[in-house]
N, C-alpha and C positions, 0 to 999 in steps of 0.2 A: 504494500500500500504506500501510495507518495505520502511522504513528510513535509511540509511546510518549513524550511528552514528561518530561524529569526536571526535577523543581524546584530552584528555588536550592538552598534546604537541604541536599539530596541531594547536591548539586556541592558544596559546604562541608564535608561531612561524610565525600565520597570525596578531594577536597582534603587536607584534616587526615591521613585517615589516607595516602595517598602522604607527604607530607613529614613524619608519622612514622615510615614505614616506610625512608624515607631516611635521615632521621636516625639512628636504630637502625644502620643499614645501614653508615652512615659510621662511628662508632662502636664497630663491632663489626671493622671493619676495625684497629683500632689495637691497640699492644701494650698487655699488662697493665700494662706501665711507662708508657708514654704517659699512659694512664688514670687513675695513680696521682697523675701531674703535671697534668693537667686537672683531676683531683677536688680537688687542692691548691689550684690556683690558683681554682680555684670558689668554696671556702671564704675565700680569702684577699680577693677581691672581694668577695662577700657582706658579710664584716664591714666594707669600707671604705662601700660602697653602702648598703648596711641606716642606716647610724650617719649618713649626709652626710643623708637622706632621698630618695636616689636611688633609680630603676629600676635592678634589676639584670638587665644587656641581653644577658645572657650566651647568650641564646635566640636573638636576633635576630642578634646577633653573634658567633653560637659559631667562627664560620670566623677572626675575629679572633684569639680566645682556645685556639683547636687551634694556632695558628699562632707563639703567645707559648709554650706549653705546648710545642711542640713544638722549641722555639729553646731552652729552657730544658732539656732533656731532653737535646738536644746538646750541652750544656757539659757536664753531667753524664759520659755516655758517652764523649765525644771529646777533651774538653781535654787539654792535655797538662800544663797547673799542674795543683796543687790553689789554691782558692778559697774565699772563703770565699761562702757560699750567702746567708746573712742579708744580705750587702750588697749581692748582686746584688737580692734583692727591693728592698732598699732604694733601692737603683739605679730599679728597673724605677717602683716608686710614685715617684720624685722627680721621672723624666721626663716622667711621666703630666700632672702638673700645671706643670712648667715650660714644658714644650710648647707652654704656652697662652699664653706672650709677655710673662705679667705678673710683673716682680719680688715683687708683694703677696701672689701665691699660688703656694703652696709647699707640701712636706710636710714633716714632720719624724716623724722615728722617736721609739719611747717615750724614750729620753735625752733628744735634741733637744728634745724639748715639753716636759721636766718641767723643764728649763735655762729654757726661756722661757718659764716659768709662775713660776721662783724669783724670791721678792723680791714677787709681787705683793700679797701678805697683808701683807708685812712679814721686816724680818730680823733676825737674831740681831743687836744690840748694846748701845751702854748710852743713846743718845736726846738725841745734842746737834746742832746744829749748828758746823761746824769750820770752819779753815784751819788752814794751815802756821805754826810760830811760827818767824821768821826767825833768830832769835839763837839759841835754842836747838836747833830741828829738832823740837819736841815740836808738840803737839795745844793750837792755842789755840782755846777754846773760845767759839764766839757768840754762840752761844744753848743754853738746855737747856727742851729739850719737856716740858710737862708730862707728870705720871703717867710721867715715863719713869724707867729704875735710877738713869741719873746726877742727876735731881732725888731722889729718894728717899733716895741716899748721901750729899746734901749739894753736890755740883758744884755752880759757880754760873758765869752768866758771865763771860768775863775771867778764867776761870783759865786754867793751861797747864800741861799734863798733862805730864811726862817720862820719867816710866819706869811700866811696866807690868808689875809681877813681876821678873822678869832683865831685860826687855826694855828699855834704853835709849832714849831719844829720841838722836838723830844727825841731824846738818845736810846727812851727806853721803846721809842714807838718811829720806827725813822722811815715807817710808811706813810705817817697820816698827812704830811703834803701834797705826798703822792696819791694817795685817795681822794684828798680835796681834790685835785685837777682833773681825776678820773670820774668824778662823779658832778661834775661841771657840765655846762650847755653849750652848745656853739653858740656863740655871739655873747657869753654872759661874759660881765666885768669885773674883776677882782684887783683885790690890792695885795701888791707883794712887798716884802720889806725883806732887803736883800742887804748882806753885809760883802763891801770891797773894800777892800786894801784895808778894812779895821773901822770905816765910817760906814754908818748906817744909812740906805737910799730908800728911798718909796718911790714903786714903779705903780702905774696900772697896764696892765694887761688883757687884754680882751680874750680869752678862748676861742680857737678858731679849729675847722677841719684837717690836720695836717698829716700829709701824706705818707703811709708807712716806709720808715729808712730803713732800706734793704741793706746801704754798703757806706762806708765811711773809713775814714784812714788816719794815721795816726804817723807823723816823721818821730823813727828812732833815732834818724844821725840825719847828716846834711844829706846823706848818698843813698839811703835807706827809707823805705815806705811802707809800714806797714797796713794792708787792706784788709777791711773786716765785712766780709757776705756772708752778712746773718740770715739771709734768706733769697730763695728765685721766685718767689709769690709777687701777685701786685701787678706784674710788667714792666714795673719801674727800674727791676733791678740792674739792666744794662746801660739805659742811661744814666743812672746813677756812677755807676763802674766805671765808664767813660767818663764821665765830670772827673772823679780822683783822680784816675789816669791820668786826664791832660795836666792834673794840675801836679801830681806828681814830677811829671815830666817836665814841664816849667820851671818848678824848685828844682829841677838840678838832680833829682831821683837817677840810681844808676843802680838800684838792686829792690827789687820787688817781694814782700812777704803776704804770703795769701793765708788769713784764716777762716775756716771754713766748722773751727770747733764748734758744733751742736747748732749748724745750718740744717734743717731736716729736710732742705729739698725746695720744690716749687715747678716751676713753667719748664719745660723741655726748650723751647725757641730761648726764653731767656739763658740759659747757661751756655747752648750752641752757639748765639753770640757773642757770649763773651768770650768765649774759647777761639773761635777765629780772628781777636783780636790777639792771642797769646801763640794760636799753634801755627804753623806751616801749613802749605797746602796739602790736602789727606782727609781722610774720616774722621767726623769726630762721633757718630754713632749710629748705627743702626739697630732698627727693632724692629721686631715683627707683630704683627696684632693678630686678634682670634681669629682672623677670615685668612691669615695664610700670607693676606702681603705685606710688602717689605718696605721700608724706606728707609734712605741715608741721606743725614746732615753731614755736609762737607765744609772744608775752610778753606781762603785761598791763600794766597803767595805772602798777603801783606799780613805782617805782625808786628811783634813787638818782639826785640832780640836783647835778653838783658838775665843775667840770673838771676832764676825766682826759686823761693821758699813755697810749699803748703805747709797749713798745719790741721789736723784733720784728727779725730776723736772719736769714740763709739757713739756720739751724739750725730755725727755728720753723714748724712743719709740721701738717697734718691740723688736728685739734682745733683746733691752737694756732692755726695760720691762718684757721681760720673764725672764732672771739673778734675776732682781729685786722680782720677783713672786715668785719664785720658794725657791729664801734667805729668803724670809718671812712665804712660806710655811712650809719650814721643822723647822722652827725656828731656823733657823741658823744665820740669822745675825737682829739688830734690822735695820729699816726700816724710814730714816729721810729723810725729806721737803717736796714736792707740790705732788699732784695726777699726774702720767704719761702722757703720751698722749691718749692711749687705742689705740693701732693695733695690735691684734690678729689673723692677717690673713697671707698670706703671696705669694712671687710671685716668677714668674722664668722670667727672661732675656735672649728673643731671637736674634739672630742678622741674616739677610736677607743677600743673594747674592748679592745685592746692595748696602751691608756697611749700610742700614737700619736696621731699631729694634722693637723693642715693650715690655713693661712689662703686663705681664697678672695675673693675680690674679688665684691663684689656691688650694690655699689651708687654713684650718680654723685649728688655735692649740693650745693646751691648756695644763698650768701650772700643775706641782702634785698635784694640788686642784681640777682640772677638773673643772673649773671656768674658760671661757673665759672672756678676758679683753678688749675685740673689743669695741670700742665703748664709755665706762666706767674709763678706766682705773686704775692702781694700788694705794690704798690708803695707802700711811705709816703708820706706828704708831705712828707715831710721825710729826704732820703737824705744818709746818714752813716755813713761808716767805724768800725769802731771804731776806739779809741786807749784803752789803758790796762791794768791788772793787777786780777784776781781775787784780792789777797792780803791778807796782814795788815791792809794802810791800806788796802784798800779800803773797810772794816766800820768802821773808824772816820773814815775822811773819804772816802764816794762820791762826792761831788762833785767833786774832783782826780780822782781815778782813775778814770772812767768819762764822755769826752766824750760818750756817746748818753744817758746818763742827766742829763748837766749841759743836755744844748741840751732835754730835755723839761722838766726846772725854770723854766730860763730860759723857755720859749714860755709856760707852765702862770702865770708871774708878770709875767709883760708886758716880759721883758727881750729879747728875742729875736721876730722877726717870721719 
């Protein structure tokens, strides 16, 4: 007897509609409640999905999401607390991503993220650099950044701030000035009574936005410069780097010291650039991301030809370890104190419709050595403990107080092998 043969299409198309008519089917089996909490959590997906540039698998994995929806629905109905609901969501997303093994990706709710997005533009104060002043307990001041309120109001460096309105300097409390300015408004006015040279001044000062200082430098000797990049965050960090530069250069600077102790990293483009101000033409790194492809930052011909120092710490990380790798690979600068931290990977910073966020790990990179340092981290040539104090004297004799920066003097001048 003849057979009627059906064509693929026809099977696709009787296909489709069975596992519609299931689907419906399953779906019409639930309560209007259930439904309520599925169409919830649909929406709540959607925006995380939608916003990362992901599939949302909600189709393919709807038995998953009946199943969250339906565990969700039972806290509702059955618990016997009350709860609060926002943090179980908040719960459910932090799992979602920690799940995944990596401390570098995470989520964070709209507070979270907006916490760790503050400061990156800049913050509210008046634009010096500080320490403690030991005698008094007040704000001695180290440096004042240009265009900032305390250059405008007249601060200069070498003063030392004491009291701030009511507020006191105290020996036994040699934050609480630093509090006042930190708990200040843009544009609010304050009075400072600052002690120079032994006479007592009153400045007013306005509070302004001022820009996070990534890099700043400090002359050891007439020939000598030491640079401190505290951070590749911001964007700023290279033009920053470039201002001391030139002005290094200007003063007559003929030997370069880079610290990089307890920099954790920052922007990939900002350390690339600085780096092709220091290395020769060549790699300075390549990485590969989840999808398989590759890219390399390179440097050209034009540098800077001068012996340089790093100093580099279990504190100095990501960014900061690639600068440091990449100085020691080309042999460009000698490489002093503790093994790095090892992070050789790297992330991108998403933010959600709902002022929410997430860091995700995306990509693996590697130094002009082609040696990743994930894990491991950067060995100097020269390993050295610290010994010494971040205070008063250190700013004005670093060479006593800081042995990892005195053995990079001495290697940088031929005292020291």
């Amino acid at each position: 007897m003849f057979k009627k043969r059906v064509s693929p299409f026809t099977c696709i198309i009787i296909a489709a509609a069975v596992c519609a008519l299931t689907f419906v089917g399953v779906f019409a089996r639930m309560t209007v409640k259930k439904d309520e909490e599925l169409n919830k959590l649909r929406s709540q997906i959607s925006v995380f999905a939608s916003s990362a540039g992901l599939i949302n698998a909600i189709g393919e994995d709807a038995g998953n999401y009946e199943k969250l929806a339906g565990l969700v629905n039972a806290a509702k109905e059955h618990f016997l607390w009350d709860y609060n609901e926002e943090e179980v969501w908040d719960a459910i997303y932090k799992a979602s991503l920690s799940s995944l093994g990596d401390q570098y990706t995470y989520y964070m709710n709209a507070e979270e993220y907006k916490k760790r997005n503050q400061g990156v533009g800049g913050n509210v104060g008046i634009g010096i650099r500080r320490t403690a002043d030991p005698v008094t307990g007040g704000i001695y001041v180290v440096d004042v950044m240009e265009d900032s309120p305390a250059g405008k109001a007249g601060l200069l460096e070498g003063d030392v701030i004491i009291a701030i309105g009511e507020v006191k300097a105290d020996v036994n409390d040699p934050e609480a000035l630093i509090k006042r300015i930190q708990n200040g408004a843009d544009g609010e006015t304050l009075n400072f009574t600052v002690m120079r040279g032994g006479i007592k001044i009153d400045l007013e000062l306005t509070l302004g936005t001022v820009p996070n200082d990534c890099v700043y430098s400090l002359a050891i000797d007439e020939k000598t410069r030491l640079i401190v990049i505290s951070s590749f965050f911001g964007g700023t960090a290279y033009s920053e780097f470039c201002s001391e530069l030139d002005k290094a250069i200007a003063d007559g600077c003929e030997k370069l010291i880079f610290d990089l102790r307890d920099d954790g990293g920052g922007m990939l483009d900002q350390v690339t650039k600085i780096l092709d101000k220091l290395l020769p033409e060549g790699d300075l790194v390549r990485y590969y991301d989840y999808d398989g492809s590759e890219r390399v930052y390179r440097s050209d011909a034009d540098h800077i030809d001068m012996p340089m120092a790093v100093l580099c710490n279990g504190g100095t990380a990501s960014a900061a370890e690639l600068f440091t790798c990449a100085m020691k690979d080309y042999g460009a600068a000698v490489i002093v104190g503790e093994t790095t931290f090892g992070k050789g990977i790297m992330q991108n910073l998403k933010s959600l419709p709902d002022g929410s966020g997430f860091s995700i790990t995306t990509s693996y990179y590697f130094p002009p050595s082609g040696e990743n340092y994930h894990g491991t981290g950067v060995v100097p040539d020269h390993i050295l403990e610290f010994e010494g104090e971040h205070d008063l004297s250190y700013y004005l004799d670093p060479l006593s107080r800081d042995n990892q920066l005195k053995l990079a003097y001495d290697l940088l001048n031929g005292a020291a092998e």
